[in-house]
ROMI-17857 format. One record per atom (N, C-alpha, C, O, CB): atom name; residue in three letters; x, y, z. Coordinates in pm, whole numbers, m for minus. Each point is the difference from the previous one (the first is absolute). Glycine has a CB too. Layout:
BEGIN
NODE   atome   residu       c1       c2       c3
NODE      CA      Ala        X        Y        Z
...
//
This chain:
BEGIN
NODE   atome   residu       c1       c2       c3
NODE       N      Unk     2181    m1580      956
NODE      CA      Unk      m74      m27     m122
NODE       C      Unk      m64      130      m49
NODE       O      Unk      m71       67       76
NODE      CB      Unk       28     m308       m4
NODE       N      Unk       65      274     m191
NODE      CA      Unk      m26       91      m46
NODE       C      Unk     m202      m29       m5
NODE       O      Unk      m59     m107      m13
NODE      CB      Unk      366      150     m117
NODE       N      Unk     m380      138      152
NODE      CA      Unk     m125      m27      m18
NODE       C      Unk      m82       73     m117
NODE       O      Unk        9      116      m42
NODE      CB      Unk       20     m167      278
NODE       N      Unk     m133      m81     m286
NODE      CA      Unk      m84       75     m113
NODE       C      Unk      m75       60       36
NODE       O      Unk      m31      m22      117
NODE      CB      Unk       43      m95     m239
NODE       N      Unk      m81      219       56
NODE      CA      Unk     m156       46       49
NODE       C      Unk      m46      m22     m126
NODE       O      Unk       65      m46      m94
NODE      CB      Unk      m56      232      283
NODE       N      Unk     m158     m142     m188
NODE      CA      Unk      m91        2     m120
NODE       C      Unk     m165       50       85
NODE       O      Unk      m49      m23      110
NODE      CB      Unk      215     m214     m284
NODE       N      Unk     m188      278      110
NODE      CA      Unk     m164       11        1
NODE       C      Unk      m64      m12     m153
NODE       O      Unk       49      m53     m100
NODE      CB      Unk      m35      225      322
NODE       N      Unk     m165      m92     m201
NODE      CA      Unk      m86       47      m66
NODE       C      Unk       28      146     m107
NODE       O      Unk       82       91       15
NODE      CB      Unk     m202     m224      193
NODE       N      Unk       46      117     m288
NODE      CA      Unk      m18      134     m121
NODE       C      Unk       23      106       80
NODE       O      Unk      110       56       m5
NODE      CB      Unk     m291     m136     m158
NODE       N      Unk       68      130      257
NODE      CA      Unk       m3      117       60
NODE       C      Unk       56       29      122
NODE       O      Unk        3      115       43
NODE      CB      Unk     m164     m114     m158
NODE       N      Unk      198      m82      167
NODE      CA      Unk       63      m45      121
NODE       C      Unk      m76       15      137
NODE       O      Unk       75       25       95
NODE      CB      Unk      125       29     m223
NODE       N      Unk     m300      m60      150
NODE      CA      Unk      m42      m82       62
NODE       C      Unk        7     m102      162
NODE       O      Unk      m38        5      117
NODE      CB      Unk       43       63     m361
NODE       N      Unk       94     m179      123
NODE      CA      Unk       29     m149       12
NODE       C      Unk      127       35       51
NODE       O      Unk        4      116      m41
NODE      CB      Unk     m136     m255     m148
NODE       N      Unk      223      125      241
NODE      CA      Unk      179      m27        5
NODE       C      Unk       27     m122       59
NODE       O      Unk      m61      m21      105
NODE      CB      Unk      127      254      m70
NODE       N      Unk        8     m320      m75
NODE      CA      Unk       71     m138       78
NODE       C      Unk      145       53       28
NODE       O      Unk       16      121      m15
NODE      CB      Unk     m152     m335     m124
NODE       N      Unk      248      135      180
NODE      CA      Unk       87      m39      m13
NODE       C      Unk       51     m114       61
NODE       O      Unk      m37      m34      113
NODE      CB      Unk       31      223     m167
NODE       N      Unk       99     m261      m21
NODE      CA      Unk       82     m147        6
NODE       C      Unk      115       28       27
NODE       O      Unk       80       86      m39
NODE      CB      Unk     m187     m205     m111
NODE       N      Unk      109       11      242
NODE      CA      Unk      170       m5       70
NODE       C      Unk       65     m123       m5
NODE       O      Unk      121       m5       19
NODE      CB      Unk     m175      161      148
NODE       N      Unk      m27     m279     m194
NODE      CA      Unk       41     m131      m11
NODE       C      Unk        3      m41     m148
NODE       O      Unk      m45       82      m80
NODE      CB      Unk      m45     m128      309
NODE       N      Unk      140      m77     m277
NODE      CA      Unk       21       m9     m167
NODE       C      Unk      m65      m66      m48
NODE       O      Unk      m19     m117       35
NODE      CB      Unk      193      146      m44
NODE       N      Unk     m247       52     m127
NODE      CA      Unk     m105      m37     m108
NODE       C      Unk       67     m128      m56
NODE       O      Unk      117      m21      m31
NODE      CB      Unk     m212      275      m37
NODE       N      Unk      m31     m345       64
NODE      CA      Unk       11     m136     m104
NODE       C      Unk       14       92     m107
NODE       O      Unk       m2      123        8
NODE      CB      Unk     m154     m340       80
NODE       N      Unk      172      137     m201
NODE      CA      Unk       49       57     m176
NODE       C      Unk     m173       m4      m46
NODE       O      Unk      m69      m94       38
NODE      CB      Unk      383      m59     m124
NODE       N      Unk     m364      247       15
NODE      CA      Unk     m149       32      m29
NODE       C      Unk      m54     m101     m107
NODE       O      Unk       71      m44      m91
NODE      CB      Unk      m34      301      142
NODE       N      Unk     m157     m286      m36
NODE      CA      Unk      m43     m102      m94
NODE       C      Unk     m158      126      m33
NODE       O      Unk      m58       90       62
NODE      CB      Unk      188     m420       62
NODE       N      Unk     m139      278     m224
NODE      CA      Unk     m101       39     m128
NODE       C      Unk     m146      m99       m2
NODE       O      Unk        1      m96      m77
NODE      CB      Unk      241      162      m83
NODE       N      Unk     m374      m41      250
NODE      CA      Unk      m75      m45      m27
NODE       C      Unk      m81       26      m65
NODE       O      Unk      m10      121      m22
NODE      CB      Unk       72     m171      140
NODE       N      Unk     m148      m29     m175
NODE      CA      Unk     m118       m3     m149
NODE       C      Unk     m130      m37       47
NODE       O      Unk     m101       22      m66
NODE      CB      Unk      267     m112     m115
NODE       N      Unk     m165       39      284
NODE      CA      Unk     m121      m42       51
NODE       C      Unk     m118      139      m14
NODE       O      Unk       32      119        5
NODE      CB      Unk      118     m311      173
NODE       N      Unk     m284      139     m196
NODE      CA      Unk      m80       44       m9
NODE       C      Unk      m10      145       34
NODE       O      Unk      m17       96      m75
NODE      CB      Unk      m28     m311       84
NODE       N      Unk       70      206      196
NODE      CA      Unk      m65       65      130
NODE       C      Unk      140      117      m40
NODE       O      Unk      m25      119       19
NODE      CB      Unk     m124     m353      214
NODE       N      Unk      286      198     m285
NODE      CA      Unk       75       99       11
NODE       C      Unk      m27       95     m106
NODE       O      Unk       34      118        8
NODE      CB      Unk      116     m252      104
NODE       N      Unk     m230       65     m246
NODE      CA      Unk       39       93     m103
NODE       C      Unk     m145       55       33
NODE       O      Unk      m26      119      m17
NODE      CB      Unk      221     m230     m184
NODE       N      Unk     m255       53      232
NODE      CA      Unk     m122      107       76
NODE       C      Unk       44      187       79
NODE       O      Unk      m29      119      m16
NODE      CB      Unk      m74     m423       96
NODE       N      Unk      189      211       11
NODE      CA      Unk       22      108      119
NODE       C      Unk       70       79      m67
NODE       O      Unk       m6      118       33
NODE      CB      Unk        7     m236      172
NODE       N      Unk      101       74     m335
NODE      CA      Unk      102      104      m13
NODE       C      Unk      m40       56     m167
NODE       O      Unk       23      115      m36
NODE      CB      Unk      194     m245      229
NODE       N      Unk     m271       38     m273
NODE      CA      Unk      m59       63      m95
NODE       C      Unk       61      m71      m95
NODE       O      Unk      m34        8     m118
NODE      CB      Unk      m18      204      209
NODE       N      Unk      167     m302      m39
NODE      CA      Unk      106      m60     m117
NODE       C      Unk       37      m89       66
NODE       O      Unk      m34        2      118
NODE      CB      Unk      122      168     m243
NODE       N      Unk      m18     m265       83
NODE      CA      Unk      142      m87       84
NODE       C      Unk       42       99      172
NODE       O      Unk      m23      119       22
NODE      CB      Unk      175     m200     m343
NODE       N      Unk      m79      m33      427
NODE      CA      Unk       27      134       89
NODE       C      Unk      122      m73       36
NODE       O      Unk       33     m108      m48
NODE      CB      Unk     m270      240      149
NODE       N      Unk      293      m73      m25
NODE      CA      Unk      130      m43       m5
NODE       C      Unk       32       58      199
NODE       O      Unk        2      110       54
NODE      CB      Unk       71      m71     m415
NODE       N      Unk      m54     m171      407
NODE      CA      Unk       74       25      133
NODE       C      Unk       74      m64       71
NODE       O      Unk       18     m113      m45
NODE      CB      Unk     m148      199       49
NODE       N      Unk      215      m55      145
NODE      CA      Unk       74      m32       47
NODE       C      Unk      m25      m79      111
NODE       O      Unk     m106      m62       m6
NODE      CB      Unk      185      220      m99
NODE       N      Unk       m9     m174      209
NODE      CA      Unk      m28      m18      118
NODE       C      Unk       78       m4      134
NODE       O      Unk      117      m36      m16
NODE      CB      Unk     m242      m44     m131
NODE       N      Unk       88      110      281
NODE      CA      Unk       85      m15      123
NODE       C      Unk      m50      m19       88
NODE       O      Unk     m123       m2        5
NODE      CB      Unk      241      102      m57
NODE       N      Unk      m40     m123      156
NODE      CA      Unk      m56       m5      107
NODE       C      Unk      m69      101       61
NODE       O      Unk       29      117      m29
NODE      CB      Unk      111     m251       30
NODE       N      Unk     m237      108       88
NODE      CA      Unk     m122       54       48
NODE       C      Unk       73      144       82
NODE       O      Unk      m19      122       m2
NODE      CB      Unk     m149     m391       30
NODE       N      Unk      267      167       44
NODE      CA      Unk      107       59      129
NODE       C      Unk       72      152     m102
NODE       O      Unk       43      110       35
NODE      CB      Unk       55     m429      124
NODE       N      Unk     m115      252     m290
NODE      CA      Unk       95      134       m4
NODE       C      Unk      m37      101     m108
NODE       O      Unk       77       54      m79
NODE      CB      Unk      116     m194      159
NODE       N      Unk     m336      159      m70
NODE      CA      Unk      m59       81      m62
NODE       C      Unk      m80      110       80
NODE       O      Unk      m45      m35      109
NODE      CB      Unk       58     m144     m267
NODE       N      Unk      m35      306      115
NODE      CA      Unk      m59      107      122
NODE       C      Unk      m51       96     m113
NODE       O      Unk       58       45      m99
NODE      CB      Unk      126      m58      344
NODE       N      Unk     m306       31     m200
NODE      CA      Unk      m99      130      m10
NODE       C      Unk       49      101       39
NODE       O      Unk      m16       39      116
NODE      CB      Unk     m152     m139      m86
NODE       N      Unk      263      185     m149
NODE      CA      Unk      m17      136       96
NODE       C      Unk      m76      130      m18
NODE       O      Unk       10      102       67
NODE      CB      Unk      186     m180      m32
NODE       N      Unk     m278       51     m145
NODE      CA      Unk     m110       86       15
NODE       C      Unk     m125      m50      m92
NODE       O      Unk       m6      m21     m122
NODE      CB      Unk      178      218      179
NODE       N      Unk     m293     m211       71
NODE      CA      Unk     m136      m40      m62
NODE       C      Unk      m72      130       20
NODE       O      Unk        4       72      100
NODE      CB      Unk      m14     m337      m46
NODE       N      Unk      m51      284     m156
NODE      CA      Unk     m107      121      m43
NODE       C      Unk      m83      m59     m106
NODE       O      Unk      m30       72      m95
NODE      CB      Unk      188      133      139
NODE       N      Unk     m202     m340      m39
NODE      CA      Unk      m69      m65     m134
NODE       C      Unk       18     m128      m29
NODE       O      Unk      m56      m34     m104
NODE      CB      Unk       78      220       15
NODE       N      Unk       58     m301      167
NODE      CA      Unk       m8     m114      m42
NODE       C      Unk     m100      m59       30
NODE       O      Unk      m22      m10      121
NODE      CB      Unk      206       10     m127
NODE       N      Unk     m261      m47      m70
NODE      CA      Unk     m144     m105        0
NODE       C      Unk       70     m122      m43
NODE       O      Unk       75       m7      m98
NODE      CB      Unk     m290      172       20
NODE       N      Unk      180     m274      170
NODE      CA      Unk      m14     m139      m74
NODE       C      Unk     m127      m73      m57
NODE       O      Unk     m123       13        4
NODE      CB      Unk      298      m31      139
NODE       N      Unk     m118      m33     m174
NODE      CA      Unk     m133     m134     m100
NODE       C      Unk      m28      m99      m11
NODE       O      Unk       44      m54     m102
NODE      CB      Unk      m27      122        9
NODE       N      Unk      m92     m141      171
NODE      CA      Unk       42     m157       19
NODE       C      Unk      m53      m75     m179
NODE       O      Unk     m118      m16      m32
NODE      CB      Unk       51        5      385
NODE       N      Unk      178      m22     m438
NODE      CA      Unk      m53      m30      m87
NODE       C      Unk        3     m192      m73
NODE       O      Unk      m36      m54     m104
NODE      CB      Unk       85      356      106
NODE       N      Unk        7     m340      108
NODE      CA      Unk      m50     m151       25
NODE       C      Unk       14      m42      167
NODE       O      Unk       28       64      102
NODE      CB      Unk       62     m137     m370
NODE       N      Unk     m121      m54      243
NODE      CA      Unk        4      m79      144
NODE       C      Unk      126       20       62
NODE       O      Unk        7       m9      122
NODE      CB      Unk     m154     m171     m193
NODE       N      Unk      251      206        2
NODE      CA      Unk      147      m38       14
NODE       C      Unk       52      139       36
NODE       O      Unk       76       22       95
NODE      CB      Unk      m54     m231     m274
NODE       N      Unk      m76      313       82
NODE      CA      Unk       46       95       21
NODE       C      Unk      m22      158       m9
NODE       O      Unk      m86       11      m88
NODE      CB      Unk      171     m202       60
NODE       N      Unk      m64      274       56
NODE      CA      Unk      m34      131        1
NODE       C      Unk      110       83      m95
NODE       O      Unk      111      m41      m34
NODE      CB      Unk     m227        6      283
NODE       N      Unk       63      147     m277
NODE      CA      Unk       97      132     m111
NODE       C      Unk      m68      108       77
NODE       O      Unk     m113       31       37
NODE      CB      Unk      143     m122     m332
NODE       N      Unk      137      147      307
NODE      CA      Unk       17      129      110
NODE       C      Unk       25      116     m168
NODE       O      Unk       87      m25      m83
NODE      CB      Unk       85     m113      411
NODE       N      Unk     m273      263     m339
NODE      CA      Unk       19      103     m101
NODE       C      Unk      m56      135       72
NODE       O      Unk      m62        4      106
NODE      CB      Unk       37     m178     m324
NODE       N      Unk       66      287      131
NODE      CA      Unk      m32       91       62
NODE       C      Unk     m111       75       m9
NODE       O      Unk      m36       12     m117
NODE      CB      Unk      221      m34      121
NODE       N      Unk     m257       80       77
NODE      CA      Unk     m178       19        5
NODE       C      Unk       13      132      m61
NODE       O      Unk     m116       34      m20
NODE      CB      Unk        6     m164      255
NODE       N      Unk      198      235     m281
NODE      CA      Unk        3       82      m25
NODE       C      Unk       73      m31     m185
NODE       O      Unk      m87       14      m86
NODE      CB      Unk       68       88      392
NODE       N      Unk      107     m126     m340
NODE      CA      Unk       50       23     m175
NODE       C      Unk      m54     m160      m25
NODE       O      Unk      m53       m1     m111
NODE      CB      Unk      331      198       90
NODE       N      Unk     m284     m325       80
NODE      CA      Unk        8     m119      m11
NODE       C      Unk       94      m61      m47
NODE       O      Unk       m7     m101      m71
NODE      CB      Unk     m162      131       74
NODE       N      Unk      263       25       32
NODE      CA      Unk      143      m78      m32
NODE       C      Unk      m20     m170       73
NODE       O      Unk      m58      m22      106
NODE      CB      Unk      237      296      m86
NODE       N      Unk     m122     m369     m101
NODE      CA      Unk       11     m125       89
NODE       C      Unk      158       m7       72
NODE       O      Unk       99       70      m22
NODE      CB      Unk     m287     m207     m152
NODE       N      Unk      173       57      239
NODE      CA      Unk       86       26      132
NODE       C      Unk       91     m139       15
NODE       O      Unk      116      m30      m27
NODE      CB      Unk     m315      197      161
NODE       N      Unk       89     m234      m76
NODE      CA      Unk       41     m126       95
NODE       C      Unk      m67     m129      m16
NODE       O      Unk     m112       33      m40
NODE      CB      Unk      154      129      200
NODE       N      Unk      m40     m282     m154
NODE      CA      Unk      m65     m109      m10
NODE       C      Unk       14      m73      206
NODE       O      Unk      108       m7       59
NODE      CB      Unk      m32      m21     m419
NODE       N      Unk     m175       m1      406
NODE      CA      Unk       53      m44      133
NODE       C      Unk      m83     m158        8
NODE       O      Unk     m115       16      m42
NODE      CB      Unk      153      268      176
NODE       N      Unk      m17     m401     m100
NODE      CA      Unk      m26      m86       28
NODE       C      Unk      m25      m44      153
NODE       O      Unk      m59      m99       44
NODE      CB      Unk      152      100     m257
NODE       N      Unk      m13      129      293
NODE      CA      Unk      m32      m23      149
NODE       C      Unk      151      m74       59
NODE       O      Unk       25        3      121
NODE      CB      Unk     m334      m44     m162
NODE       N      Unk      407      m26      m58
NODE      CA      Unk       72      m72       51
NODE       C      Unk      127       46       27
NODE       O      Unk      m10      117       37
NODE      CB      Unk     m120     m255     m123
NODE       N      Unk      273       92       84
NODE      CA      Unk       79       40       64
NODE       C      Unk       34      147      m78
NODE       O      Unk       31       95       72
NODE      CB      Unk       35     m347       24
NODE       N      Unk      m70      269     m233
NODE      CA      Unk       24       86     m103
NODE       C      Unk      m56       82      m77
NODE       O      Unk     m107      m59      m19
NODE      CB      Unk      195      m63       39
NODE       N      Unk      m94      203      m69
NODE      CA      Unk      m71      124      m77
NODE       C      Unk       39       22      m79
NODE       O      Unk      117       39        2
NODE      CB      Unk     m170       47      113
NODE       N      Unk      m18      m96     m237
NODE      CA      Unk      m18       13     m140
NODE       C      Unk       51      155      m73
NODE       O      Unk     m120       27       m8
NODE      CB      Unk      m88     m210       60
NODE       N      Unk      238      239      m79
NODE      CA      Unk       47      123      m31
NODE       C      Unk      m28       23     m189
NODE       O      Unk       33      m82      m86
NODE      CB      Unk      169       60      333
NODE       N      Unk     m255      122     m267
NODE      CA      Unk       m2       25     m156
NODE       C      Unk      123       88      m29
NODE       O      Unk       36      106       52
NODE      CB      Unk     m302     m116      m78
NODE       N      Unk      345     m103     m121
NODE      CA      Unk      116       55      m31
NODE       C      Unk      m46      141      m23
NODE       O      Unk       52       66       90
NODE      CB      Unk       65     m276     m183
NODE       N      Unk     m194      293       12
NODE      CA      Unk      m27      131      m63
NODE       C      Unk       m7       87      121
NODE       O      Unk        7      120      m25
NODE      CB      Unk     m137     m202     m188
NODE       N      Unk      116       42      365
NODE      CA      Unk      m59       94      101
NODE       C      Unk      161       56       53
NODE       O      Unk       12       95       78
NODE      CB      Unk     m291     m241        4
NODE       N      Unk      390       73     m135
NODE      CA      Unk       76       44       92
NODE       C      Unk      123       75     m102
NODE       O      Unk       26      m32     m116
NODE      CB      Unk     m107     m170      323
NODE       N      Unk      150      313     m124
NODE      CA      Unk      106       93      m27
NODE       C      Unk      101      m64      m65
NODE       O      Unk        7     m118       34
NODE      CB      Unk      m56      245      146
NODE       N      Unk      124      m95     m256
NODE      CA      Unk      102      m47      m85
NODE       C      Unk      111       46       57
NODE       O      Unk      m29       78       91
NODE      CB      Unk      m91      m87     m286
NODE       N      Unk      226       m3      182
NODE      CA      Unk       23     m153      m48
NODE       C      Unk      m54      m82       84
NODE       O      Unk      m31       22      117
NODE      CB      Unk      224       14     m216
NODE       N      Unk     m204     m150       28
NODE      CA      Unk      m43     m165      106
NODE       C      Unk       68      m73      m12
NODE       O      Unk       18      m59      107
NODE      CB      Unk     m205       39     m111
NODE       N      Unk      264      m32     m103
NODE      CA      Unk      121      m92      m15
NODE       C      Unk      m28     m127        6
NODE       O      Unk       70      m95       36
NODE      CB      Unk       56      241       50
NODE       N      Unk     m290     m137     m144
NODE      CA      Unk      m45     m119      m23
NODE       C      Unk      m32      m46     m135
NODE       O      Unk      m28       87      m83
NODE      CB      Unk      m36      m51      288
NODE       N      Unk       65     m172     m245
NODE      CA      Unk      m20      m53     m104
NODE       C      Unk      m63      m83      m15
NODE       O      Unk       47     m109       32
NODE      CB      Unk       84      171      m58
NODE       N      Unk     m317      m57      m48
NODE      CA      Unk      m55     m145      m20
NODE       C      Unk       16      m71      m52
NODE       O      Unk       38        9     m116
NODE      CB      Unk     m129       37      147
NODE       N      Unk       63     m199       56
NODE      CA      Unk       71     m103       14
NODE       C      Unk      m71     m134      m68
NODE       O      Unk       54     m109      m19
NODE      CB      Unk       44      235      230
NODE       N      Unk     m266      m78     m251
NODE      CA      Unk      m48     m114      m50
NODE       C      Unk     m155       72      m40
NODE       O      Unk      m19      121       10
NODE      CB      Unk      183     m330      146
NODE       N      Unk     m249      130     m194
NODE      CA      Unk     m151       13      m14
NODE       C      Unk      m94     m104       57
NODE       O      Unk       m5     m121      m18
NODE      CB      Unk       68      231     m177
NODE       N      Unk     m124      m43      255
NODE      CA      Unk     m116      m91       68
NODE       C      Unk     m164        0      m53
NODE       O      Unk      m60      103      m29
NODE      CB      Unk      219      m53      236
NODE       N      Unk     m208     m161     m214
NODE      CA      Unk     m174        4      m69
NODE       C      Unk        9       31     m135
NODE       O      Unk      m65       82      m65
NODE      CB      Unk      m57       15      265
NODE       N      Unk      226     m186     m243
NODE      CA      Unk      m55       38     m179
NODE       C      Unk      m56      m46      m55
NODE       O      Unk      m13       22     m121
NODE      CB      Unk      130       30       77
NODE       N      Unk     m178     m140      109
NODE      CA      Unk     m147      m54      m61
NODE       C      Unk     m127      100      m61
NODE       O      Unk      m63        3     m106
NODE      CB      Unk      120     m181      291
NODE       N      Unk      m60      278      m27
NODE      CA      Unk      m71       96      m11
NODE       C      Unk       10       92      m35
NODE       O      Unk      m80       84       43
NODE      CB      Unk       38     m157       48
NODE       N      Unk      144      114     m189
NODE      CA      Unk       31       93      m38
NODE       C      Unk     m101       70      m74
NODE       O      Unk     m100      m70      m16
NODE      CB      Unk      297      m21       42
NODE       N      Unk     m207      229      m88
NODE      CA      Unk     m106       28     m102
NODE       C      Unk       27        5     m125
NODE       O      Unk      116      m24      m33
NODE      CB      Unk     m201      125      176
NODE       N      Unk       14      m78     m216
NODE      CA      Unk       39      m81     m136
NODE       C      Unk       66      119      m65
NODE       O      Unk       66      m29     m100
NODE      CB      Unk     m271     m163       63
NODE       N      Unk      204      289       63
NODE      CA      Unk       48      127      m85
NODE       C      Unk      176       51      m12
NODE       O      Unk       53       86      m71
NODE      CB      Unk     m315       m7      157
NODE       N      Unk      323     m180       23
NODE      CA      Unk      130       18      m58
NODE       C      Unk       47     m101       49
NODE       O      Unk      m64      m68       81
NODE      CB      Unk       95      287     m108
NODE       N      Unk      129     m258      m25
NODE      CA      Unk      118     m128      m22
NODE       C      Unk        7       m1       87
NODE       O      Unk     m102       27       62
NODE      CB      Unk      223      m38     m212
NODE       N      Unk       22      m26      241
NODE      CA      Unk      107      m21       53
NODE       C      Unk       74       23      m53
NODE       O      Unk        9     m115      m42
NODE      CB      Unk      m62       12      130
NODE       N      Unk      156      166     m150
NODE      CA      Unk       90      m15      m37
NODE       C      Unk      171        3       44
NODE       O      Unk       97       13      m75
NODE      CB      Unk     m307       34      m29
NODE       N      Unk      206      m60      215
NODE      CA      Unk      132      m21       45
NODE       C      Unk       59     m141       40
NODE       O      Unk     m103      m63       22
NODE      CB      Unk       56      284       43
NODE       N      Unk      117     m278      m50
NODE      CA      Unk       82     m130       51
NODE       C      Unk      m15      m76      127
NODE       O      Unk       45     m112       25
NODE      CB      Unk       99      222     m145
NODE       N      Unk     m226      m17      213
NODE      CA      Unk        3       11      126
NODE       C      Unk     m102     m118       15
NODE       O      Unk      m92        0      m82
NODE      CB      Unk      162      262      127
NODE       N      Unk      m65     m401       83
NODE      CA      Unk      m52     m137       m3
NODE       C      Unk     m155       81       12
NODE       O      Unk      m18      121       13
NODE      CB      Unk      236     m331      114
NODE       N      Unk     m308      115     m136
NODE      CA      Unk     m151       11      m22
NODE       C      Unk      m61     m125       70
NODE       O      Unk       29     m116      m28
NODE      CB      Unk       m9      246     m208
NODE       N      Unk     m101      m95      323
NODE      CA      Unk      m81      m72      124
NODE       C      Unk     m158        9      m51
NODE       O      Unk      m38       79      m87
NODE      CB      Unk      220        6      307
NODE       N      Unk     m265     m175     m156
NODE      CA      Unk     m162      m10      m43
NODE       C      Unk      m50       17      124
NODE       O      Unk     m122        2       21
NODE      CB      Unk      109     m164     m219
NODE       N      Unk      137      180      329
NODE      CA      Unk      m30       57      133
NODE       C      Unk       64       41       90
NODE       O      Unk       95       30      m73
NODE      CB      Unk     m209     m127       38
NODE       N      Unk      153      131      148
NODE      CA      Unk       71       49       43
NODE       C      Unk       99     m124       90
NODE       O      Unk      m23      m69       99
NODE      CB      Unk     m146      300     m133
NODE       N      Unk      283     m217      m56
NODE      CA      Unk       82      m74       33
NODE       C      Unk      165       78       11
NODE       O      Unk       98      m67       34
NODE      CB      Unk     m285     m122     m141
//
């Protein structure tokens, strides 16, 4: 299996993936467009097949009951979403191109903010489904 990497702005941060990304979904919720400044958009895999290969700056954040955001303490790039469970959240923008991925839907458009559409075709959720 071919492997991705990605990190952070300054680098920092480095991951790389060896097991295969779900197709990326687009959340609106509040806490993301907080963290990321806009809509954020990520992936996901297994726990097993994701690796740190270089920390010089990842801080996490516990930013609900449910869950924590892994970014970097040095540029603040966002990173990661972790729930603790079998899988890890990955931010589409953090990682090296190509990815050969394509989002697949939108999640929390309830919460979206009021300052821009949707405008693409892609199904629309009020949660994460």
């Amino acid at each position: 299996m071919e492997k991705i990497s990605g990190g952070c702005l300054c680098g920092a941060v480095r991951y790389q993936l060896v097991g295969p990304l779900s197709a990326p979904h687009v959340c609106h919720c509040g806490q993301c467009r907080k963290q990321s400044g806009h809509q954020s958009a990520s992936t996901h895999l297994m726990r097993k097949d994701f690796k740190l290969t270089e920390d010089r700056g990842l801080k996490w954040y516990r930013s609900s009951e449910v869950a924590e955001r892994g970014f970097c303490k040095e540029c603040g790039s966002s990173l990661f979403w972790d729930d603790g469970g079998e899988e890890i959240y990955i931010c589409v923008g953090s990682l090296n191109e190509p990815t050969g991925l394509t989002i697949d839907k939108h999640i929390f458009v309830s919460k979206k903010g009021d300052y821009y559409e949707i405008s693409d075709n892609l199904p629309q959720f009020s949660r994460y489904d």
